[in-house]
DSSP file (Angstrom, degrees, kcal/mol; ACC not computed):
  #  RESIDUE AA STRUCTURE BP1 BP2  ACC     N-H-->O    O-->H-N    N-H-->O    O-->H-N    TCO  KAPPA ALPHA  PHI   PSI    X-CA   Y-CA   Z-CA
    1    1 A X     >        0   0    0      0, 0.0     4,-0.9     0, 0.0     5,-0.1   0.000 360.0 360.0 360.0 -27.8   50.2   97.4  144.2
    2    2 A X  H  >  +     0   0    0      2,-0.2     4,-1.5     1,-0.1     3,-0.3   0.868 360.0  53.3 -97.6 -26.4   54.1   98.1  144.0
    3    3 A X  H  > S+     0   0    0      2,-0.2     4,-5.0     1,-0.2     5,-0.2   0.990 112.3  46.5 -28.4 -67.8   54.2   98.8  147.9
    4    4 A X  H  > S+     0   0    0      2,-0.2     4,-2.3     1,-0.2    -2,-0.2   0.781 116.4  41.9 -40.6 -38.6   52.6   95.4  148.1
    5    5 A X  H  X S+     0   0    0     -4,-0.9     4,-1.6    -3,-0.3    -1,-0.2   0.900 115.5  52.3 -77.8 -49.1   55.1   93.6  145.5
    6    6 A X  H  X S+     0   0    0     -4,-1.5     4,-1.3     2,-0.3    -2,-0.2   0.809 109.5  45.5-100.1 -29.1   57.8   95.3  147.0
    7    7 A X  H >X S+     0   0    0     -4,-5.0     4,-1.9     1,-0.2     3,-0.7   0.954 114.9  57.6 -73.3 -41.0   57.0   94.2  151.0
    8    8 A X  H 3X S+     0   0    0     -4,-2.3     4,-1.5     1,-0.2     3,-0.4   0.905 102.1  41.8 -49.9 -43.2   56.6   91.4  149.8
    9    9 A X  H 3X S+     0   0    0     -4,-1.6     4,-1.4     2,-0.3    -1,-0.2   0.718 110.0  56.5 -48.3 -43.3   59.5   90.9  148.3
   10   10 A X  H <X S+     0   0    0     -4,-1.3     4,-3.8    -3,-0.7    -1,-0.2   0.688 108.5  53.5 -77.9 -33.4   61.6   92.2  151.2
   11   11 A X  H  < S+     0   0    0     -4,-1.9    -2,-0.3    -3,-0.4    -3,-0.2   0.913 112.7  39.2 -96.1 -26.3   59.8   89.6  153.5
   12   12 A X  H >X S+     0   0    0     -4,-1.5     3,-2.3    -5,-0.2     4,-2.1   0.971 112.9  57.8 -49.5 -76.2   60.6   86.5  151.5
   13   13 A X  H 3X S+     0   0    0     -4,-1.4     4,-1.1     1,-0.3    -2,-0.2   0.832 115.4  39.1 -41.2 -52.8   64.1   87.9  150.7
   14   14 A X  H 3< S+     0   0    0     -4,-3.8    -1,-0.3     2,-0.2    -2,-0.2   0.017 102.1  61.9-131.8  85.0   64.5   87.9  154.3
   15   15 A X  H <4 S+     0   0    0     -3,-2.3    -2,-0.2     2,-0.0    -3,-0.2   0.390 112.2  50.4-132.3 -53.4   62.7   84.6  155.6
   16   16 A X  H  < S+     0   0    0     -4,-2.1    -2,-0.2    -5,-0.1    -3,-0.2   0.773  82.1 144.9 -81.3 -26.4   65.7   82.9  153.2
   17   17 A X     <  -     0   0    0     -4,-1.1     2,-0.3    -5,-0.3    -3,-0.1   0.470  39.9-145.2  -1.2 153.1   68.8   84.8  154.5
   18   18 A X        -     0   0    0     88,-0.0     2,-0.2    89,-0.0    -1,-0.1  -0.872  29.4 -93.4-132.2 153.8   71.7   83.1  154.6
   19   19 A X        -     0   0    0     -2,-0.3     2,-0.6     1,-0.1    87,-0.1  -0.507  36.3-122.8 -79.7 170.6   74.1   83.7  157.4
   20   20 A X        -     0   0    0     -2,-0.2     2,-0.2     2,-0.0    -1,-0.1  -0.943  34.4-163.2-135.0  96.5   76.8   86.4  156.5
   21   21 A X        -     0   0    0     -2,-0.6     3,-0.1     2,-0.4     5,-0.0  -0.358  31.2-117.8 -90.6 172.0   80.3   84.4  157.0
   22   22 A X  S    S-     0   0    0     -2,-0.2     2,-0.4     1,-0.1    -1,-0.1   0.452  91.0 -33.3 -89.0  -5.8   83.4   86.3  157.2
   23   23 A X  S    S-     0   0    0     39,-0.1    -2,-0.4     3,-0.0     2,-0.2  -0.958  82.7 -44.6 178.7-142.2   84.1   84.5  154.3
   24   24 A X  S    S+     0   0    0     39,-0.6    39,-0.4    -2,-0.4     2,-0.2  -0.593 102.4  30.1 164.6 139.4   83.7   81.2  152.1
   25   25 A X  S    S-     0   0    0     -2,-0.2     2,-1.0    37,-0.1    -1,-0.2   0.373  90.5-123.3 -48.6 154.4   83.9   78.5  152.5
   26   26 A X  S    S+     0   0    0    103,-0.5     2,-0.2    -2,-0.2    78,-0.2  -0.129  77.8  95.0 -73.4  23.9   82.8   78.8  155.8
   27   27 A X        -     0   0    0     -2,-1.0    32,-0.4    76,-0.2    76,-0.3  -0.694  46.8-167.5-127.5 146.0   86.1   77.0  157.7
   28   28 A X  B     -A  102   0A   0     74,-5.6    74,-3.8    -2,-0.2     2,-0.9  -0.977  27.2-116.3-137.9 166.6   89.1   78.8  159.2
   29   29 A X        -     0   0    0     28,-2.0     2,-0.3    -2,-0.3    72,-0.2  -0.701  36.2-179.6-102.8  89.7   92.2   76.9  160.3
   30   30 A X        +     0   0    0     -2,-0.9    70,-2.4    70,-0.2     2,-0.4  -0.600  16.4 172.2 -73.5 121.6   93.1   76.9  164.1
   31   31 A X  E     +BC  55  99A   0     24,-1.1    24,-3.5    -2,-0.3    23,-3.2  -0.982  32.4 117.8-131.3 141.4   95.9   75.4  165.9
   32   32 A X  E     -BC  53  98A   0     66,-2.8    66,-2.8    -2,-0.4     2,-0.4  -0.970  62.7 -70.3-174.7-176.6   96.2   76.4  169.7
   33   33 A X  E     -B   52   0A   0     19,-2.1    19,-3.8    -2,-0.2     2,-0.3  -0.926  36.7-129.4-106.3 130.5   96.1   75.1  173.4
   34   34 A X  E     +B   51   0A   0     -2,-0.4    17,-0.2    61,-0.3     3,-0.1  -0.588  34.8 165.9 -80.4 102.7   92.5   73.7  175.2
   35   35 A X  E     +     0   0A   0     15,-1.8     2,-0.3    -2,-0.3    -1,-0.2   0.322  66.5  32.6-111.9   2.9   92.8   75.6  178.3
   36   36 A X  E     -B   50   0A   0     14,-1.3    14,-2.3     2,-0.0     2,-0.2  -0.998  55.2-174.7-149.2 153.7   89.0   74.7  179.0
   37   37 A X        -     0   0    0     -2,-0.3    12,-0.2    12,-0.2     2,-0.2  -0.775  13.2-178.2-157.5 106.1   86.9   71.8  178.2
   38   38 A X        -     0   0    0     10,-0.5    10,-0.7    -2,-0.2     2,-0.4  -0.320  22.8-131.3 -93.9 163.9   82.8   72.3  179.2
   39   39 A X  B     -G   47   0B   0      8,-0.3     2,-0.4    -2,-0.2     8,-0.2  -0.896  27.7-176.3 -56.9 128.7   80.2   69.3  178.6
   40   40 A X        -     0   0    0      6,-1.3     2,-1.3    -2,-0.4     5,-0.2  -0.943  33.7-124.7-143.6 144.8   77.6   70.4  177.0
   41   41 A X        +     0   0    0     -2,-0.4     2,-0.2     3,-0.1     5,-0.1  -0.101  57.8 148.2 -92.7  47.3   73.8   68.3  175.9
   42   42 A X        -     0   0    0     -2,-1.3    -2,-0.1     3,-0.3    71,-0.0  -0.599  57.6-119.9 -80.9 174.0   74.2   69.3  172.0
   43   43 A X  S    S+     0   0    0     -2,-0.2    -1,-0.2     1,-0.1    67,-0.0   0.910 103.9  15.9 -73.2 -54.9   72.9   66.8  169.7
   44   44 A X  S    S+     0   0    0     -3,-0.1     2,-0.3     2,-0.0    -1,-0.1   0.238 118.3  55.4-124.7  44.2   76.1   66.0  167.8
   45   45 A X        -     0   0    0     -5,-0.2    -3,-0.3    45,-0.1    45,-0.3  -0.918  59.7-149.8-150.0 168.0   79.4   67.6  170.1
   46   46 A X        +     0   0    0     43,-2.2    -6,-1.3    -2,-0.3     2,-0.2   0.205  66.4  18.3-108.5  -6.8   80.2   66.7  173.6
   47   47 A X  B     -G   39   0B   0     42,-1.5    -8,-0.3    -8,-0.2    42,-0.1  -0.740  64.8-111.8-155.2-161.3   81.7   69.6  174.8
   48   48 A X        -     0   0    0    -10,-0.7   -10,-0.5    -2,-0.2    40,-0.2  -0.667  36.8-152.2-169.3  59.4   82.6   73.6  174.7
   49   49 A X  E     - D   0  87A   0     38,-0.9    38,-2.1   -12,-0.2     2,-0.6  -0.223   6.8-151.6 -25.0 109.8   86.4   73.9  173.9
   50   50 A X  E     -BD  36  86A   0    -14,-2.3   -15,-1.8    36,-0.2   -14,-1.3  -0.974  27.7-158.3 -91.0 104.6   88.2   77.3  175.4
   51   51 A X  E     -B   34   0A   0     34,-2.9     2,-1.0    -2,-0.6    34,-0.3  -0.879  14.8-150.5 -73.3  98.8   91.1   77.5  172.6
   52   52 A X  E     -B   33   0A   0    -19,-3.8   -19,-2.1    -2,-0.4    32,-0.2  -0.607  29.7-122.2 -70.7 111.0   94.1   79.4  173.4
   53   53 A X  E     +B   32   0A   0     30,-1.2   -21,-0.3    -2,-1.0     3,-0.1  -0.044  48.9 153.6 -11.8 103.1   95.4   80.8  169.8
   54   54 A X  E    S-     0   0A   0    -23,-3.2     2,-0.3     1,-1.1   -22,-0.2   0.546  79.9  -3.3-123.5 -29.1   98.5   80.0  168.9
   55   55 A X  E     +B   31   0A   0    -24,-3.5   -24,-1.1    91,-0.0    -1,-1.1  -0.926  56.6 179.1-147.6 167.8   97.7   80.3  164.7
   56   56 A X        -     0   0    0     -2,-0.3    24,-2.7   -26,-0.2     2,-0.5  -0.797  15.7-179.6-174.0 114.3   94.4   81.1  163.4
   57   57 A X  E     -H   79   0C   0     22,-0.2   -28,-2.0    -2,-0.2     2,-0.6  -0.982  31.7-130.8-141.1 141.7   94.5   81.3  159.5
   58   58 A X  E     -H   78   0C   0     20,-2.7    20,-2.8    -2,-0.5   -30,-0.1  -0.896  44.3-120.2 -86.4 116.7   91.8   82.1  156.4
   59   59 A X        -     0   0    0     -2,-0.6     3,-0.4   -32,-0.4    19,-0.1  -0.322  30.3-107.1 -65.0 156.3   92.5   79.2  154.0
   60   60 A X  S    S+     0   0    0      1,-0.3    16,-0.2    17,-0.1    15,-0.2  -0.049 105.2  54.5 -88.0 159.1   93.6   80.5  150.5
   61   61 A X  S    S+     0   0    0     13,-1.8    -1,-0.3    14,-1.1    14,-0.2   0.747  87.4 131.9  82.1   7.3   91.2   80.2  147.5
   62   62 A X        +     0   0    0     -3,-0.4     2,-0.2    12,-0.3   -37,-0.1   0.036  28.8 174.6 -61.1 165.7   88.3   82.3  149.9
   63   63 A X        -     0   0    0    -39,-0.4   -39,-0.6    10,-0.2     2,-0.3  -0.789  14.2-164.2-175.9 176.7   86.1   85.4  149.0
   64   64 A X  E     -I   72   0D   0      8,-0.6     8,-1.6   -41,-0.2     2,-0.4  -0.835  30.4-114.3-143.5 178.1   83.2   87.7  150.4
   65   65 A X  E     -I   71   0D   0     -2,-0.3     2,-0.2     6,-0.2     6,-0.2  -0.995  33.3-148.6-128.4 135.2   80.9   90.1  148.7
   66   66 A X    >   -     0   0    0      4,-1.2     3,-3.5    -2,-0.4     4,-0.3  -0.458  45.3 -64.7-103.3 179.3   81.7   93.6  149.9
   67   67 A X  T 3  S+     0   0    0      1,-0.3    -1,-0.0    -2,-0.2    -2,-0.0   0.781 138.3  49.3 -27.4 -55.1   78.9   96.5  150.2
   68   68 A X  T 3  S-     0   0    0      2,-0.1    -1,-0.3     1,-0.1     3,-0.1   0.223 117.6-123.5 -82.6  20.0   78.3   96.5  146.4
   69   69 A X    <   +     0   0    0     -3,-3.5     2,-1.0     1,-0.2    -2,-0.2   0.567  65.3 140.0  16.5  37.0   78.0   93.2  146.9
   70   70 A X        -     0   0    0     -4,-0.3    -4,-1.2     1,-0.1     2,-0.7  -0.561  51.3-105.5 -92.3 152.6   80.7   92.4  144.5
   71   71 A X  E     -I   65   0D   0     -2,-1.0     2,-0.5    -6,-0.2    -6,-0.2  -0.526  27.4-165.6-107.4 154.7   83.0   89.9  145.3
   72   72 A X  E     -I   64   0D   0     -8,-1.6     2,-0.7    -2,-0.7    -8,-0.6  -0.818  10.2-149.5-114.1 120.0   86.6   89.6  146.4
   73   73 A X        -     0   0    0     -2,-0.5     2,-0.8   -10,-0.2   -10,-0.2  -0.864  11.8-147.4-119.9 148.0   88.7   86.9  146.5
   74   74 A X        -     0   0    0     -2,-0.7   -13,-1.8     1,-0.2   -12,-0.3  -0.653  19.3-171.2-107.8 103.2   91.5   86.4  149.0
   75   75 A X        +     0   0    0     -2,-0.8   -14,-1.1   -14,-0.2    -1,-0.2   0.930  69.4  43.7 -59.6 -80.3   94.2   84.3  146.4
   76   76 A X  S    S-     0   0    0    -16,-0.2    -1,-0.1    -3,-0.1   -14,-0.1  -0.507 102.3 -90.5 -79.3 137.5   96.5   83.5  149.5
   77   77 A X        -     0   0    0     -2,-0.2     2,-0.4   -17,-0.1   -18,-0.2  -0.218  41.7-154.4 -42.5 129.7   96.0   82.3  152.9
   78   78 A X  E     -H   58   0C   0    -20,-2.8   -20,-2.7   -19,-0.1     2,-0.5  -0.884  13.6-128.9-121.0 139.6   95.7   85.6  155.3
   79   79 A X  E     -H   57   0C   0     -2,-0.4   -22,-0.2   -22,-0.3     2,-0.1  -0.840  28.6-157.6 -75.0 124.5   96.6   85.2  159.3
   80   80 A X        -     0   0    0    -24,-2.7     2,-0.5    -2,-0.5   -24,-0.1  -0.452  14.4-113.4-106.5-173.8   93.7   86.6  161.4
   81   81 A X        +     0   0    0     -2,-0.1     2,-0.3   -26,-0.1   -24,-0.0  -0.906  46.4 139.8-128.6 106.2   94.0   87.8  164.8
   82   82 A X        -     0   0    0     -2,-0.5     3,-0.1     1,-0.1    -2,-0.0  -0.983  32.8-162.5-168.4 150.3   92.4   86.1  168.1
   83   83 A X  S    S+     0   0    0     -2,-0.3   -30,-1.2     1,-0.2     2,-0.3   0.756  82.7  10.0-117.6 -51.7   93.5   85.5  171.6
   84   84 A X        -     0   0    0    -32,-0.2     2,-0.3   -52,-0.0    -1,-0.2  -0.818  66.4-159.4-121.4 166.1   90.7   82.6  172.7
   85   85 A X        -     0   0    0    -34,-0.3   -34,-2.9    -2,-0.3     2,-0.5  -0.907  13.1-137.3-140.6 161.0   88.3   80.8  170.5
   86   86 A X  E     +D   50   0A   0     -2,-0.3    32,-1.0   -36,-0.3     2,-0.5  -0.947  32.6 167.6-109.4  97.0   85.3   79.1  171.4
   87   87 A X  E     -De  49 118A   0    -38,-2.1   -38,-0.9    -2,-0.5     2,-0.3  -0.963  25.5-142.8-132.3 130.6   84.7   75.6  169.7
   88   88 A X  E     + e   0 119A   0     30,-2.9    32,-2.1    -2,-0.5     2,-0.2  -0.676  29.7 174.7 -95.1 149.5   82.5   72.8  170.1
   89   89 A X        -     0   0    0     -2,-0.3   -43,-2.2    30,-0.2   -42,-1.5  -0.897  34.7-153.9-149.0 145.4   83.6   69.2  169.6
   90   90 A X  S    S+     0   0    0     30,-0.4     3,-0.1   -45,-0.3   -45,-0.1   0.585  95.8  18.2-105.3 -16.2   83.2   65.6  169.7
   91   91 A X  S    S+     0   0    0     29,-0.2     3,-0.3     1,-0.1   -46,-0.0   0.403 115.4  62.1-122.6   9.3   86.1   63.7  170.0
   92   92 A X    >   +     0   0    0      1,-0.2     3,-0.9    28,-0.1    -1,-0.1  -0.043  58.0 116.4-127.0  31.6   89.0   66.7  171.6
   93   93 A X  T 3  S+     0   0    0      1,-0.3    -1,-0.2    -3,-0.1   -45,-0.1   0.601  82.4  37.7 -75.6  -2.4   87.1   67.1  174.5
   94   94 A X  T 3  S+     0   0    0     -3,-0.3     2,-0.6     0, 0.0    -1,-0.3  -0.156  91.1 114.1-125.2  13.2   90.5   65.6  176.2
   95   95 A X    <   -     0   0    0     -3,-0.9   -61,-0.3     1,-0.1    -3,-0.1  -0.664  48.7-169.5-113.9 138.2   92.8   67.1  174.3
   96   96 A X  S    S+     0   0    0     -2,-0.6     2,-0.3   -63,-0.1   -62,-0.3   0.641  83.7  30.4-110.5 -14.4   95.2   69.6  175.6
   97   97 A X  S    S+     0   0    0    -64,-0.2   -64,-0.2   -46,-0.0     2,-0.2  -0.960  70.8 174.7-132.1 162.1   96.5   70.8  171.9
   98   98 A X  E     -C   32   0A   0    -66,-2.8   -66,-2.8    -2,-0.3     2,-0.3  -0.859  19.5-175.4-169.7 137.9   94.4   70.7  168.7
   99   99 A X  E     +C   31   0A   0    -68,-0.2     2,-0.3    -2,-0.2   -68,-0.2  -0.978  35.9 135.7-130.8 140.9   94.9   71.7  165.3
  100  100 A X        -     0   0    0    -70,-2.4     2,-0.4    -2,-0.3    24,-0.3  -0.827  56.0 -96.0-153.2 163.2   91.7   71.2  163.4
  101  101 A X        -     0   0    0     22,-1.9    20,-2.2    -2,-0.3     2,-0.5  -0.946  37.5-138.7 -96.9 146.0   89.7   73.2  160.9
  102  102 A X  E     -AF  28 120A   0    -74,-3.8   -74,-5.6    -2,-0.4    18,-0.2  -0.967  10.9-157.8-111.3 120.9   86.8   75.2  162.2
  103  103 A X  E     - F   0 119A   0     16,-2.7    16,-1.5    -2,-0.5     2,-0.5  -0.224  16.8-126.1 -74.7 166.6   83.6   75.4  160.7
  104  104 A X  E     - F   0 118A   0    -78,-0.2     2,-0.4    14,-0.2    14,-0.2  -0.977  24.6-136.9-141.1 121.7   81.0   78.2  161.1
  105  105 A X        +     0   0    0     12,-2.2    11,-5.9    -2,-0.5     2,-0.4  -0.668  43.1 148.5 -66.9 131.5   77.7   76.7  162.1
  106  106 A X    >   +     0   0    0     -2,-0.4     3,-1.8     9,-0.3     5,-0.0  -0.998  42.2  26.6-169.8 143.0   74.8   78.5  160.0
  107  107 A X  T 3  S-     0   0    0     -2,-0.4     4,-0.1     1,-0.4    -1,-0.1   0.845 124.2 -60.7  55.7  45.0   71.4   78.1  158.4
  108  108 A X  T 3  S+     0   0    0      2,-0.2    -1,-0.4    -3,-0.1     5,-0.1   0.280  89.6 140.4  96.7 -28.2   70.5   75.4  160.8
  109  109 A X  S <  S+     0   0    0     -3,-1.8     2,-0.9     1,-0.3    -2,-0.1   0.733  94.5  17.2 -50.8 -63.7   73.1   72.8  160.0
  110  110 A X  S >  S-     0   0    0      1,-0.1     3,-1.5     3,-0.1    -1,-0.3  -0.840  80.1-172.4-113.6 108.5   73.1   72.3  163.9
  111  111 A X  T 3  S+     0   0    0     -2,-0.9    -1,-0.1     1,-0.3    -2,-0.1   0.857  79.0  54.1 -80.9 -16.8   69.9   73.8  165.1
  112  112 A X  T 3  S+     0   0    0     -4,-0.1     2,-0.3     2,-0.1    -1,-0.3   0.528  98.3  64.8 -89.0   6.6   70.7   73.5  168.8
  113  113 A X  S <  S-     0   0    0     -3,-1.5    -3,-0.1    -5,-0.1    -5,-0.1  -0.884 100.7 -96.6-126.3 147.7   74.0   75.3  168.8
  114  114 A X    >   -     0   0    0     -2,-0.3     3,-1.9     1,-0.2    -9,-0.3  -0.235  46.6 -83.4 -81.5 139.6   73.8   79.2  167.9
  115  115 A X  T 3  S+     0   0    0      1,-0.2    -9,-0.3    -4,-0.1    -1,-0.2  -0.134 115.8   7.8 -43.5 129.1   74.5   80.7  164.1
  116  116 A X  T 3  S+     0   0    0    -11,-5.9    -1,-0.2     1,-0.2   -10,-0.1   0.245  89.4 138.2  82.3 -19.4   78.1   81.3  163.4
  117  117 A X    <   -     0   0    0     -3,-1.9   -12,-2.2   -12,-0.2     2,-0.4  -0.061  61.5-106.1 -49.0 161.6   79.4   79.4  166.9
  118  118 A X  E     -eF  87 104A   0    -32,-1.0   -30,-2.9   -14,-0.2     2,-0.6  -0.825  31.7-159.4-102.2 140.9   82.9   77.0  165.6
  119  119 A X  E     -eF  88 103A   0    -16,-1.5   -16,-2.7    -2,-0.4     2,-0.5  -0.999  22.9-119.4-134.9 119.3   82.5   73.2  165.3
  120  120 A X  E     - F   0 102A   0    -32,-2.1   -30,-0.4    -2,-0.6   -29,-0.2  -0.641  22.8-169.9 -23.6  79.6   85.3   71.3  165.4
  121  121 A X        -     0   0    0    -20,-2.2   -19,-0.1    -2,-0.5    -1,-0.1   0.212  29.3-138.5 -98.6  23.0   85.6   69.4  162.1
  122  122 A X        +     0   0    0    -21,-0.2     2,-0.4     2,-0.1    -1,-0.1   0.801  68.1  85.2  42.4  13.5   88.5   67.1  163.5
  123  123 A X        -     0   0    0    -22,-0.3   -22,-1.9     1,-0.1    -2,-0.2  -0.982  68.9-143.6-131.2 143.2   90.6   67.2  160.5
  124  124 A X  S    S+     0   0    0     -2,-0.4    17,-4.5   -24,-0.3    18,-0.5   0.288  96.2  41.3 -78.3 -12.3   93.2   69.4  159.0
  125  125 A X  S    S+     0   0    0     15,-0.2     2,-0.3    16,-0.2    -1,-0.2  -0.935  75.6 160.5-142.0 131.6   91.8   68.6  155.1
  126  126 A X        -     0   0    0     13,-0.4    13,-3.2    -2,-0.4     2,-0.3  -0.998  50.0-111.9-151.0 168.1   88.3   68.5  154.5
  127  127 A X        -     0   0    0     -2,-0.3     2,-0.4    11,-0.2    11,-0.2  -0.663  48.4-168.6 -74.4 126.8   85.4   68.7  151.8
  128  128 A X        -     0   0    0      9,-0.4     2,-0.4    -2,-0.3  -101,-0.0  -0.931  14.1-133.3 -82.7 128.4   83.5   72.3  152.9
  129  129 A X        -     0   0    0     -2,-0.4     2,-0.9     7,-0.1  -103,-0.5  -0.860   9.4-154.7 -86.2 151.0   80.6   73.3  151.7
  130  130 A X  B >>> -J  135   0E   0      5,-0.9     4,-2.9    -2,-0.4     3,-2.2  -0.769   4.7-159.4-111.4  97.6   79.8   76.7  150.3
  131  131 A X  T 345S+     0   0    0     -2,-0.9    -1,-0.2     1,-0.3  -107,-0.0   0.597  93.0  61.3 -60.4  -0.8   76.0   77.8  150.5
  132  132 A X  T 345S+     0   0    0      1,-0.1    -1,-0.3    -3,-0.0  -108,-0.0   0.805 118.8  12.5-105.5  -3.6   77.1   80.1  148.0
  133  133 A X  T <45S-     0   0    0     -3,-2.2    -2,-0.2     2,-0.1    -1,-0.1   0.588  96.1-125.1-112.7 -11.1   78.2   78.3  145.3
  134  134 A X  T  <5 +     0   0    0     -4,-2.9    -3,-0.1     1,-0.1     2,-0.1   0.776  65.2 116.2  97.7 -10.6   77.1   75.2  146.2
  135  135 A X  B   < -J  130   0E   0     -5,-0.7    -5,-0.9     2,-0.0    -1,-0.1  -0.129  64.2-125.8-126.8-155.3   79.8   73.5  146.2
  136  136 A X        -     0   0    0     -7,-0.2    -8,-0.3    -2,-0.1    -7,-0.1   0.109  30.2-171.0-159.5  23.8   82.2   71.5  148.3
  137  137 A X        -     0   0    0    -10,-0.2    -9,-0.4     1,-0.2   -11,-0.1   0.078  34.1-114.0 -25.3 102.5   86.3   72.8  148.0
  138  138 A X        -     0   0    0    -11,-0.2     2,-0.4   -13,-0.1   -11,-0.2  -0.120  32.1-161.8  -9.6  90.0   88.8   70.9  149.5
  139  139 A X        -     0   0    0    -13,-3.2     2,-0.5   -80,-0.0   -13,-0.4  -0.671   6.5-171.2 -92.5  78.9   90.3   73.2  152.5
  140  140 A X        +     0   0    0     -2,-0.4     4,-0.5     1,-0.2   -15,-0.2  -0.533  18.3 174.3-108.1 112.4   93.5   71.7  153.4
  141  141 A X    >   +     0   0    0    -17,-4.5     3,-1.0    -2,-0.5    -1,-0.2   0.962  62.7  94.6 -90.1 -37.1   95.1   73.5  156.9
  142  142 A X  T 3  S+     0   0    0    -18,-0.5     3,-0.5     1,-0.3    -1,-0.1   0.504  93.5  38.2 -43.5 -55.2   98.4   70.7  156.8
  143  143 A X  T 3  S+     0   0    0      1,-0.2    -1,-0.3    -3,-0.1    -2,-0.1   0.901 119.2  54.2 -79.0 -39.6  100.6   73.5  154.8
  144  144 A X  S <  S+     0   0    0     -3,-1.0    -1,-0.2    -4,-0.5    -2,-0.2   0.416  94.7  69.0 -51.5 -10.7   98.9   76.4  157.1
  145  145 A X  S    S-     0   0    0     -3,-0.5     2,-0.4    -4,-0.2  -115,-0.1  -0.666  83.0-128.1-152.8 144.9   99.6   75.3  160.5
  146  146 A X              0   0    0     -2,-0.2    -2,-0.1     1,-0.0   -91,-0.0  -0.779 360.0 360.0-100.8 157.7  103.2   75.2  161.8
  147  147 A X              0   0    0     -2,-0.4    -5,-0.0     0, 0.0    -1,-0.0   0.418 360.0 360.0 -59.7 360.0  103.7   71.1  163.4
């Protein structure tokens, strides 16, 4: 009976999964140059955006859950490290610079574009949400981003 309890348990547990962001909220803040610009038949972007990097930043106010699945929070904004990005878009499909926040597509949000791919949220401050909390923090890239 505790075999039973316990596959069960394991197959429900992961039927609900959540995708496993590199942090959260899910957003990171990217400014670079659009050295490629694709058209592509998603439901809600127009295109496939080649970014060359010029900043790439984890917004302040972040966290993860490590192995023991306690969590860590990143106080301050951290610079990450990446040469191209790949981001889909609806309105910078023309755009030959872009600093935007990028969002991590996940748990369906956009079921025809792949878990974890970047969408172009066409702002430098926006409302996030965070499937783990639930909630919706203000990410503001403005101060992050050099002009």
């Amino acid at each position: 009976m505790m075999k039973v309890l316990l596959c069960l348990l394991l197959f429900v547990s992961n039927s609900f999964a959540m995708c496993e962001y590199p942090h959260n909220p899910p957003a990171i803040c990217l400014a670079g140059k659009v050295t490629k610009s694709v058209p592509v038949k998603a439901k809600n972007y127009r295109c496939l955006l080649s970014v060359a990097v010029k900043e790439i930043v984890r917004p302040p106010r972040t966290y993860v859950f490590n192995s023991n699945l306690d969590r860590v929070d990143f106080k301050n904004a951290q610079k990450l490290s990446a040469k191209t990005i790949k981001l889909y878009s609806k309105k910078n499909c023309d755009a030959k610079e872009i600093r935007t926040i990028a969002e991590y597509n996940c748990n369906d949000r956009n079921a025809d574009i792949a878990d974890m791919s970047l969408l172009d949220a066409e702002s430098i401050q926006l409302k996030v949400r965070d499937p783990w909390t639930e909630k919706n923090p203000l990410i503001d890239c403005s101060p992050l981003l050099s002009k």
